[in-house]
C-alpha positions in Angstrom: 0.0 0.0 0.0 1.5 3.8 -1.3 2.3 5.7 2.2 2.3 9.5 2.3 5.6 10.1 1.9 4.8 8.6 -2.0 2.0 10.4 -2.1 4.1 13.7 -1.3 6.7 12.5 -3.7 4.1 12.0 -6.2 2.0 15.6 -5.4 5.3 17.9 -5.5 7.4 16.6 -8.1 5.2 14.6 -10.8 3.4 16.0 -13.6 -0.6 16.0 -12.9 -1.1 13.6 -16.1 1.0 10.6 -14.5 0.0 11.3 -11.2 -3.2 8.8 -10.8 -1.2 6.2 -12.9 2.1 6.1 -10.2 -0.1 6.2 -7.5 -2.1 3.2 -8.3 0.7 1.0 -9.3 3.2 2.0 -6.1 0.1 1.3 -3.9 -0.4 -1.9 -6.0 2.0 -4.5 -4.5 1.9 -6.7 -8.1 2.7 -3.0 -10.2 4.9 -1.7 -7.6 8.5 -2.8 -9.1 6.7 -1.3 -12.9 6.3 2.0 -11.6 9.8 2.1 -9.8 10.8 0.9 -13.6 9.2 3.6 -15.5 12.0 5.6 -13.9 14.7 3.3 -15.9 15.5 5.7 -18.8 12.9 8.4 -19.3 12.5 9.8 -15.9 12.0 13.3 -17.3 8.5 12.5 -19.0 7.5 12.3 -15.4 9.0 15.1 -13.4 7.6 18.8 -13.3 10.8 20.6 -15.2 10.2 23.5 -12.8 11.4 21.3 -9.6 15.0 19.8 -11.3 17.6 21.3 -9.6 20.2 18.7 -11.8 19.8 16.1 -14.7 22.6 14.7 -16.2 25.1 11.9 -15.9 28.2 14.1 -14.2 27.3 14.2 -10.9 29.5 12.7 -8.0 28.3 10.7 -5.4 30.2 13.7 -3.3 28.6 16.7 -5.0 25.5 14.9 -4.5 25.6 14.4 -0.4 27.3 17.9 -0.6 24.3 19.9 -2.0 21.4 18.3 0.1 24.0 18.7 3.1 23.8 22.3 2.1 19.9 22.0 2.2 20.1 20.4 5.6 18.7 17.5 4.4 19.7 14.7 6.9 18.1 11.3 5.7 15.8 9.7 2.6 12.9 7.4 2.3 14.4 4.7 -0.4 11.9 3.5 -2.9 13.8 0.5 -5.0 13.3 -2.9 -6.4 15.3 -4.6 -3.9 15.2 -5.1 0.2 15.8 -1.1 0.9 12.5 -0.9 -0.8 10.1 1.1 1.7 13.4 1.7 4.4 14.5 5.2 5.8 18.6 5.9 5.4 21.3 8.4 6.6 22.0 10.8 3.4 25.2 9.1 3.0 24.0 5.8 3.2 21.5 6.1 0.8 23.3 8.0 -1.7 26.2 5.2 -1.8 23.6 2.6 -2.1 21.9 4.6 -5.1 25.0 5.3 -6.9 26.1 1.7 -6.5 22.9 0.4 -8.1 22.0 -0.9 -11.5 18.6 0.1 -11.5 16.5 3.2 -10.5 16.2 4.0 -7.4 14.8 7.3 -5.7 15.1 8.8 -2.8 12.8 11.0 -1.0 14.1 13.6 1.7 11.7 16.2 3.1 12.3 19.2 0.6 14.8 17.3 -1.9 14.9 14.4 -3.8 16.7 12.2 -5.7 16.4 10.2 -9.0 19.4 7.5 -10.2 18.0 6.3 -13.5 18.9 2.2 -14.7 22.6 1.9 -16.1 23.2 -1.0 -18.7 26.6 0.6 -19.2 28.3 3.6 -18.4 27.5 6.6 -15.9 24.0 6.8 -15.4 21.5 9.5 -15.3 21.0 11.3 -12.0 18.4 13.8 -11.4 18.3 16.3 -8.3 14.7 17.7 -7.5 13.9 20.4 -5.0 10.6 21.6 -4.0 11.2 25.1 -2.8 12.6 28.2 -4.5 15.0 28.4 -2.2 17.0 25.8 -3.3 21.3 26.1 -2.7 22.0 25.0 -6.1 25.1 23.0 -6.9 
């Protein structure tokens, strides 16, 4: 079953027209792992432009924990296709288990997010999402 945390992921950050779609298959235990894998390669379709701090395949695992250090943001909800599905992690924590994953995983911190998009090969994509304009950018 989706918690509220998803559904605040889903409210701030996703475009109106997928909303009702994601939030029926996260809450759906069978569609779960397909809505976690529409995030594989085409995140952006999904995400509101006007909350991406960051998208592209550049950014460090370091410049990563140092900008939501900057935006005091102190640990993530981790929603994934493995066992950290559904767990809360230290900032650190989660963003070495996110950058060492093959497929997408997000994280969702209080005012900031994060998106690691599925690598086959090669850096993957990355997207930083913030959901105030107050936002310390990188």
């Amino acid at each position: 079953m989706i918690n509220d945390i998803e559904i605040k992921f889903i409210n701030d950050y996703i475009i109106k027209v997928k909303r009702d779609r994601l939030l029926f298959e996260l809450g759906n235990e069978k569609r779960r792992e397909k809505a976690i894998m529409r995030f594989s390669h085409d995140a952006e379709q999904f995400i509101n432009p006007k909350k991406i701090v960051y998208c592209g395949e550049t950014l460090t695992e370091r410049e990563a924990n140092d900008f939501f250090k900057k935006n005091k943001n102190k640990s993530f909800y981790v929603v994934s296709t493995d066992k950290k599905d559904e767990s809360v992690l230290p900032t650190e924590t989660a963003l070495t288990y996110s950058f060492s994953e093959y497929m997408p995983v997000i994280l969702i911190g209080e005012t900031c997010s994060f998106i690691k998009c599925e690598s086959e090969f090669g850096s993957s994509k990355k997207m930083i999402l913030f959901n105030q304009l107050s936002a310390k950018m990188l």
